[in-house]
C-alpha positions in Angstrom: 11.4 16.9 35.1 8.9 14.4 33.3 5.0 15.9 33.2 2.2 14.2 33.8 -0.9 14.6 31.7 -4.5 13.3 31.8 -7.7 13.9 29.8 -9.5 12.7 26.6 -7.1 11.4 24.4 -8.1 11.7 20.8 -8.6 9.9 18.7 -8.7 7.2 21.0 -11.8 9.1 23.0 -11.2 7.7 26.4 -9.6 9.3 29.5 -6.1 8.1 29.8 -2.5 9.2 31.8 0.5 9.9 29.3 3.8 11.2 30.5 6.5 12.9 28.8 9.7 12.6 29.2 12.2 15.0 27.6 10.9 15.1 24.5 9.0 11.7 24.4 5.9 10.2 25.4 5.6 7.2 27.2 2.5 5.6 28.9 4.4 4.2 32.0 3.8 5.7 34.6 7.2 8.4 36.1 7.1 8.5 39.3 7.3 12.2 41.0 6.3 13.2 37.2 4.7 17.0 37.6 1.0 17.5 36.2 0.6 19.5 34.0 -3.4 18.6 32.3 -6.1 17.2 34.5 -9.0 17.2 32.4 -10.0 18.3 29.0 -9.7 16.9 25.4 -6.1 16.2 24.5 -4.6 16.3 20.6 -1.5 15.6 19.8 -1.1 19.4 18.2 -1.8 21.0 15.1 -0.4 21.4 12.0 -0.6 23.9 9.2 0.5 21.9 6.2 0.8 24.6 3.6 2.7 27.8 5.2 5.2 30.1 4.3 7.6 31.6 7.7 10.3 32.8 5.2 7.4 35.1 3.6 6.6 38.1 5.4 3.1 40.0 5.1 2.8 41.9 2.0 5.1 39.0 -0.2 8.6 39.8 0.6 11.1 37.3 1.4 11.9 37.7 5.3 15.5 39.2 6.1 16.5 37.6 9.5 15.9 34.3 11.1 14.6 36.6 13.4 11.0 37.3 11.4 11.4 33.7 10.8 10.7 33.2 14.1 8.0 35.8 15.1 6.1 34.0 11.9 6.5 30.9 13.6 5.4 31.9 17.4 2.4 32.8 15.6 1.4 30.1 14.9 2.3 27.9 18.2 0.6 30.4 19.8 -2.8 29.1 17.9 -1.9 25.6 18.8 0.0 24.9 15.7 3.1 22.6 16.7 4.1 21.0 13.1 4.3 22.5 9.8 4.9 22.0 6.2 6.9 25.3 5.1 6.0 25.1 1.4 8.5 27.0 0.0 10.8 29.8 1.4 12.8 32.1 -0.2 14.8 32.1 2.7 17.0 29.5 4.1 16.9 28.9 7.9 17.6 25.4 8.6 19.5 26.3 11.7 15.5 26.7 13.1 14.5 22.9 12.2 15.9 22.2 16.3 14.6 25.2 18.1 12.8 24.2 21.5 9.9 27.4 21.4 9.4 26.6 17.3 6.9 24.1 15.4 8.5 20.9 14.1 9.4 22.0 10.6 9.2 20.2 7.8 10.4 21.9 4.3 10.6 22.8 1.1 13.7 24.9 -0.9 12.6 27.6 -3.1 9.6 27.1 -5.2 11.1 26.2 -8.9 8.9 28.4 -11.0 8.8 29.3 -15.0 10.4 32.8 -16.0 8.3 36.2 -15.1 5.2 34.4 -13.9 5.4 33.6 -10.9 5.6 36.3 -7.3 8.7 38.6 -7.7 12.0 37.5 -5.5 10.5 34.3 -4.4 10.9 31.6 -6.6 13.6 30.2 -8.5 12.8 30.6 -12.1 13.8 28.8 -14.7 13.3 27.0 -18.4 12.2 23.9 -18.9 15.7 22.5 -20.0 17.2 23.7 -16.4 13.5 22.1 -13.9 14.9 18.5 -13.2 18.6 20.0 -12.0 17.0 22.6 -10.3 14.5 20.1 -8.5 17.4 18.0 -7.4 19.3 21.3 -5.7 16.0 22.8 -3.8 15.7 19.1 -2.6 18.6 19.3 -1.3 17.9 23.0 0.3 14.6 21.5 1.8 14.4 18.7 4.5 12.0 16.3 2.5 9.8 18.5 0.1 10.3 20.0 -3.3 7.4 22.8 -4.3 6.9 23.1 -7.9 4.4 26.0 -9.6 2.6 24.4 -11.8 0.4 27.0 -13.3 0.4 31.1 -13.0 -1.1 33.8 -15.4 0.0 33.6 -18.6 -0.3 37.3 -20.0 0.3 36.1 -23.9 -2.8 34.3 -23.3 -4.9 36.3 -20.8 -5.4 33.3 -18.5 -4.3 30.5 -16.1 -1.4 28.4 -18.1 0.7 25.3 -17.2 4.1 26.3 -16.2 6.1 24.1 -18.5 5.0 21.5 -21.0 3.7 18.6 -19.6 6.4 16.3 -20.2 9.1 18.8 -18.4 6.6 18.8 -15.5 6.2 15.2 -15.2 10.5 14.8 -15.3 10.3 17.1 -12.8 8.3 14.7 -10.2 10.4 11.9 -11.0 13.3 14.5 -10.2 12.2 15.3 -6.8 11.5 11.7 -6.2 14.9 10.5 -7.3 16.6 13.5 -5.2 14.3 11.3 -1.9 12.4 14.0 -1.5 8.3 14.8 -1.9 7.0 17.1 -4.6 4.2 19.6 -3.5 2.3 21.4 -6.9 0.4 24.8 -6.8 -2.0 24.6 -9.1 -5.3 26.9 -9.9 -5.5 25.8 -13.4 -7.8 22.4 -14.7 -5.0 21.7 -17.3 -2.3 22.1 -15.0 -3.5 20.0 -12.2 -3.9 17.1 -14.6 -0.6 17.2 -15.7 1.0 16.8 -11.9 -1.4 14.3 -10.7 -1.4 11.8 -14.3 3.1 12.1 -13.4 2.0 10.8 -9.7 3.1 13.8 -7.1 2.4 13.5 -3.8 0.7 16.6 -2.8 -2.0 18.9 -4.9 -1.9 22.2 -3.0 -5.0 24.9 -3.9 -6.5 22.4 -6.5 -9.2 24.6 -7.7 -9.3 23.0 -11.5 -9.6 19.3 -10.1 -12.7 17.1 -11.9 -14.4 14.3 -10.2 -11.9 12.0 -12.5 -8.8 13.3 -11.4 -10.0 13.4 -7.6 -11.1 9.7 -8.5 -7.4 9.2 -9.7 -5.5 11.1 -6.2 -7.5 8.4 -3.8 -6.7 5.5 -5.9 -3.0 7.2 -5.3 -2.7 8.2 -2.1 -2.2 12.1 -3.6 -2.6 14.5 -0.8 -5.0 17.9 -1.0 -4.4 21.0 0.8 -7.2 22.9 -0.4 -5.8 26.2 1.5 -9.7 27.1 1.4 -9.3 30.3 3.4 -6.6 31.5 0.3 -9.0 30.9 -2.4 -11.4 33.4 -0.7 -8.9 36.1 -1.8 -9.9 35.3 -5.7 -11.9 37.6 -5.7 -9.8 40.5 -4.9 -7.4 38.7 -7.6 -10.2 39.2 -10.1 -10.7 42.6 -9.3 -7.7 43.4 -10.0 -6.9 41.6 -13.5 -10.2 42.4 -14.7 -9.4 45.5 -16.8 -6.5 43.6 -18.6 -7.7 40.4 -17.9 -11.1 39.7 -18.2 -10.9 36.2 -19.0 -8.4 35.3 -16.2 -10.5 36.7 -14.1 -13.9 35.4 -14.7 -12.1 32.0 -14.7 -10.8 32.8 -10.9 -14.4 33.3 -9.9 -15.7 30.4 -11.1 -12.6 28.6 -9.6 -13.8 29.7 -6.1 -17.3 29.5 -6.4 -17.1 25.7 -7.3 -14.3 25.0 -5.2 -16.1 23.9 -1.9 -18.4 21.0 -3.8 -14.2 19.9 -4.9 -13.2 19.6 -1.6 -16.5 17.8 -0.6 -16.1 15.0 -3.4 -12.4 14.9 -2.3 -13.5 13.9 0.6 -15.8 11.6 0.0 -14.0 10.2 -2.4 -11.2 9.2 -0.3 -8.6 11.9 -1.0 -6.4 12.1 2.0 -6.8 16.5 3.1 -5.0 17.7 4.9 -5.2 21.3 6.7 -2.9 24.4 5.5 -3.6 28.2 5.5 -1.1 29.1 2.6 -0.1 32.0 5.6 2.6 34.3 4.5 2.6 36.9 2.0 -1.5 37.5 1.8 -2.5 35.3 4.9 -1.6 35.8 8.8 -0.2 33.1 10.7 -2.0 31.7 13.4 -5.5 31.3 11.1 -5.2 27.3 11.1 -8.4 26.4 13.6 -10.1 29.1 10.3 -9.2 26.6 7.9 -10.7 23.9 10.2 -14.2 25.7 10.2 -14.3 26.4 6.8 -13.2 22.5 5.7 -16.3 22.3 8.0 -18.8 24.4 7.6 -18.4 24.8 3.5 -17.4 21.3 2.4 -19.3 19.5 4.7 -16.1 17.3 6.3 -17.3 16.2 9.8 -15.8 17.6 12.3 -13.8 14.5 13.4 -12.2 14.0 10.3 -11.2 17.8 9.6 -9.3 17.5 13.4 -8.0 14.2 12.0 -6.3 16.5 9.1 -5.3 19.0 11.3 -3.4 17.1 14.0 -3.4 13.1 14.3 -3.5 12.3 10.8 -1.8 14.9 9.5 1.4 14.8 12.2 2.0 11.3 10.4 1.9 12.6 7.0 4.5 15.0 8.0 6.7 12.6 9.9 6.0 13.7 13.5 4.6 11.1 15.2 1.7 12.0 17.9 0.6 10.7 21.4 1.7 7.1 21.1 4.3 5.2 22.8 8.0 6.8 21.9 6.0 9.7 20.0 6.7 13.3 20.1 6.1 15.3 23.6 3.4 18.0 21.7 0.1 18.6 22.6 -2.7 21.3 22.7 -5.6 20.8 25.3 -9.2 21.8 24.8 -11.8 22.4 27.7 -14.6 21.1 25.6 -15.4 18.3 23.2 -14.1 20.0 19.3 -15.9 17.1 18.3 -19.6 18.8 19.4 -18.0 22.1 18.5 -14.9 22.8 16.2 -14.9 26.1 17.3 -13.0 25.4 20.5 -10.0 25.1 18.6 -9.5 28.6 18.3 -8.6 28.6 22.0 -6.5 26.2 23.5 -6.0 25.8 27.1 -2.5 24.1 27.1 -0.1 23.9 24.9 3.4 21.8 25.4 5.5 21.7 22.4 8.7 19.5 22.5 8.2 18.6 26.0 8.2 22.1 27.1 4.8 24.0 28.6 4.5 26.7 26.5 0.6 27.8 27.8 
């Protein structure tokens, strides 16, 4: 049976009648269509760009589709109907079609250097074996290819680039030749440079960024998912280093100390951000209307734009269109304005993902 919704459409910020149809929306009107919203503000969903639902708490690699799934739930349970899985150790492309599960969009493994990077999870390997192993993890993914570009390098007692900077630069033009997208973690200033100078498409954490390289990613297009509510954990990362790396981990405090004035000149530089939680492994699912408040309330993004990230906006960046003619049948609905108050994403009244009421 078609549904029949009507509320505030945003962005558009006027009342208007959608209907969806299967698993499209169309704004023609379906006769003996149910309703299902009458009232409210209506988004198109949200999306946590930077996840992990082949990571389970504590850092292992999940065993089952099953977890897979629970992780998931989590999150459309918070309103979260797309996301960007940015890197799994384990495969579970059979989920990409499931009707109770966000839209997924994916990386392989992430391709990191020998001993120093998380145990079990990446694939790790020299820099004469990155581009071949770019090419297979695109090919493991469904569009993304999630690089480490930086990790403590004990020899040195600090953040270090994973490769030499021409191996990581081959290694974008890899995963661009492979069709896919190439996603970066970097902490490091040096290492962040590197990725964003050989032109990849996504900077994810991006503590070491300068006002020059942020200048650089707008007159690019480079993506930032700052993962803000992650780099609140450095300093439990610095507490522990701090005996053997003292260094290392005075540089992780200033990393996240400075970091909210980086995502503000991001911003207002132009940088297109985009909301992710880095959940799985240290983070819980479900925490992406937390990363909303703290884009917010620390770097000072209005509250229009940092929904823009988390749902219109980002949806396109991920491929999944939103609430316009032929788009996707996903929405969350809000009984106030999260314009006047972002908090009200943390409760959403209705959720239908994929056509299907879910809340």
């Amino acid at each position: 049976m078609a549904l029949h919704v009507r509320g505030v459409l945003l962005p558009d910020d006027e009342v208007r009648d959608l209907w969806l149809v299967g698993d499209r929306v169309t704004f023609e009107p379906v006769p003996g269509a149910e309703t299902v919203v009458d009232g409210g503000f209506v988004l198109p969903g949200l999306i946590d760009a930077h996840c992990h639902i082949g990571i389970a708490r504590g850092g292992a690699p999940v065993t089952s589709h099953d977890q897979a799934r629970e992780l998931a739930r989590t999150d459309v349970g918070a309103g979260v109907l797309a996301i960007r899985d940015a890197g799994s150790p384990y495969p579970y492309p059979e989920l990409d079609d499931e009707p109770d599960l966000p839209r997924l969009a994916r990386a392989g493994r992430h391709i990191a250097p020998p001993k120093r990077y998380l145990r079990d999870i990446g694939v790790e390997v020299g820099a004469a074996e990155v581009a071949a192993t770019v090419a297979a993890q695109a090919a493991a993914g469904n569009g993304w290819v999630k690089l480490v570009g930086d990790w403590i390098d004990r020899g040195v007692g600090d953040l270090a680039p994973a490769w030499d900077a021409d191996t990581m630069t081959a290694a974008v033009a890899a995963a661009h030749a492979a069709g896919a997208r190439a996603a970066v973690h970097t902490f490091s200033e040096s290492a962040v440079e590197i990725m964003v100078r050989a032109g990849v498409d996504s900077v994810e954490h991006g503590t070491g960024l300068s006002l020059d390289l942020i200048d650089l990613m707008a007159r690019q297009g480079t993506a930032l998912v700052p993962t803000m509510i992650n780099i609140r954990t450095f300093g439990g990362i610095a507490d522990q280093a701090r005996a053997k790396f003292p260094g290392y981990a005075d540089h992780m405090i200033a990393l996240r100390d400075r970091f909210p004035e980086v995502v503000r000149a991001a911003h207002e530089a132009g940088v297109p951000i985009y909301v992710g939680t880095d959940a799985g492994g240290g983070i819980d699912h479900g925490l992406a209307a937390e990363e909303m408040l703290l884009l917010h309330e620390q770097a000072g993004m209005p509250a229009v734009d940092v929904l823009a990230a988390a749902s219109w906006r980002g949806r396109e960046w991920l491929g999944f269109p939103g609430l316009v003619e032929g788009g996707l049948a996903d929405l969350t609905v809000y009984p106030e304005d999260p314009r006047a108050d972002l908090r009200v994403v943390r409760t959403p009244s209705r959720i239908v993902l994929r056509g299907r009421v879910l809340r």
